[in-house]
C-alpha positions in Angstrom: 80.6 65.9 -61.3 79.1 64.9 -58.3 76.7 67.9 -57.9 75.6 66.7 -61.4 74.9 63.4 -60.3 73.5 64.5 -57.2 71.0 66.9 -59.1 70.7 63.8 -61.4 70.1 61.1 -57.8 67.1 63.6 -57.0 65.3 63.4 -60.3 66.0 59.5 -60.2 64.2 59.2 -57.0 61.2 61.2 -57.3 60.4 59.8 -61.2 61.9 55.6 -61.0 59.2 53.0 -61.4 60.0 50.1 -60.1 59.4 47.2 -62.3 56.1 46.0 -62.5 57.2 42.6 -62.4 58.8 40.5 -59.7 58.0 36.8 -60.8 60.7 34.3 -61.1 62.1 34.2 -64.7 63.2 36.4 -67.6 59.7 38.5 -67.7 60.8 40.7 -64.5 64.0 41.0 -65.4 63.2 42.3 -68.7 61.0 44.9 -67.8 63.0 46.0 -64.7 66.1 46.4 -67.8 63.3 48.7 -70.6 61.9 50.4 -67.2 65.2 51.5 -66.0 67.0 52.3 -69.5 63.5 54.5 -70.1 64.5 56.2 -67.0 67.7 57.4 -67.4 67.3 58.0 -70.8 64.3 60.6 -69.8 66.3 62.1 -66.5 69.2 62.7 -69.3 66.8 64.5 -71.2 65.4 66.5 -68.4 69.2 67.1 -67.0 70.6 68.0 -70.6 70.3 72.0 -70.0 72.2 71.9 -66.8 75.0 69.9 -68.5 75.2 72.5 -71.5 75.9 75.2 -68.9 78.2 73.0 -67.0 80.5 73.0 -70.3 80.3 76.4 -72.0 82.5 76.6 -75.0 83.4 73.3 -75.0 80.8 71.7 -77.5 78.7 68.4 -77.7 81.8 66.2 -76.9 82.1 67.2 -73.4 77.9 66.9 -72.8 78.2 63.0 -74.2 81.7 62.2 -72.0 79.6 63.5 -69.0 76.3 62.0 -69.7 78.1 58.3 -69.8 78.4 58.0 -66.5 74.4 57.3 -66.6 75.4 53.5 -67.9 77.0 52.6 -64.3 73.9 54.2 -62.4 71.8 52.0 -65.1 74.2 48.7 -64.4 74.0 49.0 -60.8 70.3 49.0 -60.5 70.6 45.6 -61.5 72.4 43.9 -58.8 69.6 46.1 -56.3 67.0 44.8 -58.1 68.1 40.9 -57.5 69.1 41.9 -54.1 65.3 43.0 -53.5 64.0 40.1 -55.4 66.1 37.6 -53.7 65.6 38.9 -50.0 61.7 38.9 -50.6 61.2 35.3 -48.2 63.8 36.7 -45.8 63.0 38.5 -41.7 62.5 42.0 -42.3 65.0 43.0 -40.2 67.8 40.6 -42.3 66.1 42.4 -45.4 66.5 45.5 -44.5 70.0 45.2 -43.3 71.1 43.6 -46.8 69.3 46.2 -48.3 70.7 49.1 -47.0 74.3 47.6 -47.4 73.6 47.0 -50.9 72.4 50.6 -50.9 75.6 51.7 -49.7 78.0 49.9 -51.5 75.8 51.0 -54.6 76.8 54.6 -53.3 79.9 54.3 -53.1 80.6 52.4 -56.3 79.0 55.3 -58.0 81.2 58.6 -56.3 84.3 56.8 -56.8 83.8 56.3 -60.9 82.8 59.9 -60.7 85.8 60.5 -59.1 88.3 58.3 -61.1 85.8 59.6 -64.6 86.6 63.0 -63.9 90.3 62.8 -63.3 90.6 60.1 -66.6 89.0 62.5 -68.9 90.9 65.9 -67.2 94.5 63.9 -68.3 93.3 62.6 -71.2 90.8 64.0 -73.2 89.4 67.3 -71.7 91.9 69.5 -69.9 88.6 71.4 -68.6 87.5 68.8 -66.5 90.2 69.5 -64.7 87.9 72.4 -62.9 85.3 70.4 -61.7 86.8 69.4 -58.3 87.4 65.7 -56.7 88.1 66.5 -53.3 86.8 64.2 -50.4 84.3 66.5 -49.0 82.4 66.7 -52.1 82.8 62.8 -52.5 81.1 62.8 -49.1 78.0 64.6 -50.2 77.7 62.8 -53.4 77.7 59.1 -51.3 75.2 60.7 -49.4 73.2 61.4 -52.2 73.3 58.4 -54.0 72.3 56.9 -50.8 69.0 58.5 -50.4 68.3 58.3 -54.3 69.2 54.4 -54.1 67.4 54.1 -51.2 64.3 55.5 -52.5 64.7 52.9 -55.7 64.5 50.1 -53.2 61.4 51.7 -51.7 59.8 52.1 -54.9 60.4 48.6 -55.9 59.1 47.6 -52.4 55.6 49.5 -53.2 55.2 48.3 -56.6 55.6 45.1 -55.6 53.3 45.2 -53.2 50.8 46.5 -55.3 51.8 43.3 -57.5 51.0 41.0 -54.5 47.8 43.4 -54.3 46.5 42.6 -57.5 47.8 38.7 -57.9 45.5 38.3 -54.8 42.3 40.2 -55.8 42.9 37.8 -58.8 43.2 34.4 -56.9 40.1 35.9 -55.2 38.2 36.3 -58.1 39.3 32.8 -59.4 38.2 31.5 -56.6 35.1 32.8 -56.4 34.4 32.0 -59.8 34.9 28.2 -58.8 32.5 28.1 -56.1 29.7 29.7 -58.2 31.0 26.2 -60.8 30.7 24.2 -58.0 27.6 25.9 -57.0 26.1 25.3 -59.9 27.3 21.6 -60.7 25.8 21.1 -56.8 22.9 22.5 -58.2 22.7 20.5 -61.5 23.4 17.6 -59.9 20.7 17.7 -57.5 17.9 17.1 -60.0 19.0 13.9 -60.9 18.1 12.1 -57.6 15.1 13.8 -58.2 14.3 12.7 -61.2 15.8 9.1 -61.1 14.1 8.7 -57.5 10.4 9.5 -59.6 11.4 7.3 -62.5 12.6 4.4 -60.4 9.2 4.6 -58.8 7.3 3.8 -62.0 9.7 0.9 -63.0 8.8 -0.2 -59.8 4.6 0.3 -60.2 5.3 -1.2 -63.6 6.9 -4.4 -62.4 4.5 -4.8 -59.8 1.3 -4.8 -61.7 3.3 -7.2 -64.4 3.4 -4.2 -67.0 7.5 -5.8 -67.9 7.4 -4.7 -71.3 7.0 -1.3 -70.7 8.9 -1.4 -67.6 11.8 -3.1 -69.9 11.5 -0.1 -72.6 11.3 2.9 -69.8 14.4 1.2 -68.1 16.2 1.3 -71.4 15.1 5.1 -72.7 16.3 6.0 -68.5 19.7 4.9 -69.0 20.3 6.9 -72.2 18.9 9.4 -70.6 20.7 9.5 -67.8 24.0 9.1 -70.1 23.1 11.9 -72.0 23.0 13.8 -68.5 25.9 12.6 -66.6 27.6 13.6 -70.4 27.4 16.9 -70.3 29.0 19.9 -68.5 26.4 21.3 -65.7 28.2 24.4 -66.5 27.5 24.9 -69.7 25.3 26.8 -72.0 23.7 24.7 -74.8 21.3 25.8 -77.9 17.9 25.9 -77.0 16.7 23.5 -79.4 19.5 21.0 -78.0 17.8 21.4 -74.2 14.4 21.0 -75.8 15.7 17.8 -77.5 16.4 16.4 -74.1 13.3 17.2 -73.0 11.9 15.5 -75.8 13.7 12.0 -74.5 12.5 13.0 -70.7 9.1 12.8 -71.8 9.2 10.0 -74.0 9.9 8.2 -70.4 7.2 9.6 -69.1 4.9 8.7 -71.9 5.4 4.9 -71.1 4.3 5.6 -67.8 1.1 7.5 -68.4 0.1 6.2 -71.7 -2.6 8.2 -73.1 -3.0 10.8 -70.8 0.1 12.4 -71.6 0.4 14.7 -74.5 3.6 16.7 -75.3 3.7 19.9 -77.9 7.2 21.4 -77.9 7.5 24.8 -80.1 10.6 26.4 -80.7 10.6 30.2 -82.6 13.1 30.0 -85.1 15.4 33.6 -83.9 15.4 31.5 -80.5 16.7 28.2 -81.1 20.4 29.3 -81.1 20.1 31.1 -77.9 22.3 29.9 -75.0 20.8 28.3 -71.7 21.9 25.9 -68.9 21.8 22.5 -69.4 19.1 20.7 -68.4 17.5 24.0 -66.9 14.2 23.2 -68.2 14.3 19.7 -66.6 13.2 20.2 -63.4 10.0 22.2 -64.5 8.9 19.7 -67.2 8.9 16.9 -64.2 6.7 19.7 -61.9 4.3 19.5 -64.7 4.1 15.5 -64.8 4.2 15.2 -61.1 1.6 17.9 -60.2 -0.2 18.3 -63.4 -0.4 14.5 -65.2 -0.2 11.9 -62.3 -3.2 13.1 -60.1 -5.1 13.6 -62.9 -7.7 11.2 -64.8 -8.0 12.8 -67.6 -5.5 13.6 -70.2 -3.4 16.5 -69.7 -1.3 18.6 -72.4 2.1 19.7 -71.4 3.3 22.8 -73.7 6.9 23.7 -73.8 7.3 26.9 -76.3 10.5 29.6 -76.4 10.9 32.9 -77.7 12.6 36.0 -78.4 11.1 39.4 -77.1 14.3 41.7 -78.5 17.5 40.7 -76.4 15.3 38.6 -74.0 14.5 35.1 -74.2 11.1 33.7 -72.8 10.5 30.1 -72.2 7.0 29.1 -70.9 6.8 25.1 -69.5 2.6 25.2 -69.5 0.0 22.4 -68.5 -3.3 22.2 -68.2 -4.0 19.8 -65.2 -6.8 20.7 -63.3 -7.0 21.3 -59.8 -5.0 22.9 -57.1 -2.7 20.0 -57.0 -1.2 21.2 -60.0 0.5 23.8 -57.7 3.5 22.7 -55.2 1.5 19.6 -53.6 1.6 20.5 -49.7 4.7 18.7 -48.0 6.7 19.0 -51.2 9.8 20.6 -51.3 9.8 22.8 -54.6 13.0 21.7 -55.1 13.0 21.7 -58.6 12.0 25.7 -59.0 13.8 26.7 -56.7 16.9 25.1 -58.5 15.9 26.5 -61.6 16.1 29.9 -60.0 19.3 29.5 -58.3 20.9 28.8 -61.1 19.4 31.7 -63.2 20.5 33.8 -60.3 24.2 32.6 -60.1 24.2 33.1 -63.8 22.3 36.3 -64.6 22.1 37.9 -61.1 18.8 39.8 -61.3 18.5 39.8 -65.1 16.4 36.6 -65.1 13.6 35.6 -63.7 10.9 33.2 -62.8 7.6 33.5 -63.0 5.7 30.5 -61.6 1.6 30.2 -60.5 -1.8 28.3 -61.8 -3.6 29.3 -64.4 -7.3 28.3 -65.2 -6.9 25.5 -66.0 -3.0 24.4 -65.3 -0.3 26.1 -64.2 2.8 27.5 -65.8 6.2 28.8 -65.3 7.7 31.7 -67.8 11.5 31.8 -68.0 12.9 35.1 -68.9 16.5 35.6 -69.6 19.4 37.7 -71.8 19.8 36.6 -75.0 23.3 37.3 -74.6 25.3 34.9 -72.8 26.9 35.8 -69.3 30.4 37.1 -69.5 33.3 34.4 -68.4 34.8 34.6 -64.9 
């Protein structure tokens, strides 16, 4: 019996998973019960033509008395497995000491039902068993079997659940870096609005001071809704493209109170590319490049042109003016804030799959958004 179990120990070692799950609660005890019933039931399988020969002549009765001892080996993987659990916050010295007790007494557990098994079913049931021997020297060999194959369990548990702590961290690392690119990009979203509000402000101001109140009243009021609608929404997230141009629509009816007639606004959406995703407020910064370099130095009016779309899974988005002039460009001293925001976000998003593309044209100056159609798969 013991040679069996020891032939039976070796398989056990080199083929046990160890459960794949070590969190507190029923999950990892329930898989560490279907992994280690899987695996006995598959060593009994493997070990069934050995057990045939073992019992010639003595039919399928004999096989099935012998192959029950696999419930104790089953049951006391149990009490190893909350051992190892358990131990996990303890010095590895402690650990390993518990351990290998556990290991032991598991060991010995198992040779001395052997034992008892075989002399149980030799009186009572199966006068043939009384053959297989139960003498103390083969008990010795079989504890030290059960030993190594035990100890090799808690080994394999020890690995897998490494590999658990392994993946739970490359997870936590990708969470977290999927937070700072949020935060990134809420940084990024929210440094427009000084921007903007600093620029705006500035007219009220101009407005008051050359007695203009009414219209300084009327762009106050069409600010705060603005600026409602802004701090509203998520700076993470995608919107329609016909819902972005809409805002834009609301931006420059501010800055139509400020420059009269010598702003005019065409905004053209196609009608395959209104439903396409992009950041809020991306387009934003670009419109207020156009007023600031394109309609306030100028004396003459200016046209600002916002159009998008599709070119197959690409969507293109051109913010256009017609200002004359080299001030239309980046005025020298400014910052460029506002493009380069517009590409850092498109990068953080998209990686190289978007782009800007920013320069004068004759006359004006323009910047062409390209960018999937498809949004960018959640982190």
């Amino acid at each position: 019996m013991a040679d069996r179990m020891s032939l039976l120990g070796s398989s056990r070692a080199a083929a046990t998973p160890a459960p794949t799950s070590f969190q507190a609660g029923g999950a990892g005890w329930r898989e560490a019960i279907l992994l280690t019933v899987a695996l006995w039931t598959f060593v009994a399988i493997i070990y069934l033509p050995i057990l045939i020969d073992r019992h010639p002549g003595e039919g399928w009765v004999s096989v099935a008395l012998d192959e029950v001892t696999l419930l104790l080996s089953m049951a006391l993987a149990m009490p190893l497995f909350a051992l190892f659990r358990a131990t996990e916050e303890w010095e590895v010295p402690r650990r390993v000491l518990a351990l290998g007790g556990a290991v032991l007494a598991a060991a010995i557990v198992q040779v001395c039902f052997d034992l008892l098994y075989t002399g149980l079913i030799a009186n009572r049931v199966d006068t043939a068993w009384e053959n297989l021997p139960t003498d103390l020297g083969r008990a010795y060999r079989a504890t030290f079997n059960y030993v190594c194959v035990f100890g090799v369990n808690v080994a394999l548990f020890h690995l897998v659940n490494s590999r658990r702590h392994e993946l739970s961290q490359a997870k936590e690392l990708a969470q977290a870096l999927s937070a700072a690119q949020h935060a990134q990009l809420a940084a990024l979203r929210y440094q427009l609005n000084p921007h903007f509000l600093f620029n705006t402000l500035n007219a009220i101001s101009a407005m008051i001071v050359t007695r203009r109140n009414d219209e300084a009243e009327l762009m106050t009021d069409k600010l705060s809704s603005f600026l409602r609608a802004s701090l509203a929404s998520d700076p993470t997230e995608l919107v329609p493209l016909d819902q972005e141009l809409t805002l834009i629509e609301d931006y420059l009816e501010i800055e139509s109170i400020r420059f009269g007639e010598r702003l005019h606004v065409e905004i053209d959406c196609a009608s395959d590319a209104c439903s396409v995703p992009i950041p809020s407020f991306l387009l934003q910064p670009l419109v207020e490049n156009a007023i600031k370099y394109g309609v306030a130095p100028s004396l003459e009016p200016v046209n600002i042109r916002v159009t998008g779309r599709r070119d197959g899974d690409e969507l293109i988005v051109t913010v256009e003016d017609d200002g004359k002039g080299a001030a239309n460009a980046v005025a020298p001293g400014g910052t460029g804030v506002g493009l380069q925001n517009v590409r850092r976000r498109l990068s953080a998003l998209y990686g190289e799959l978007a782009s800007v593309a920013a320069g004068p044209r004759d006359p004006g100056y323009a910047s062409v958004i390209r960018m999937p159609v498809k949004p960018p798969p959640t982190r």
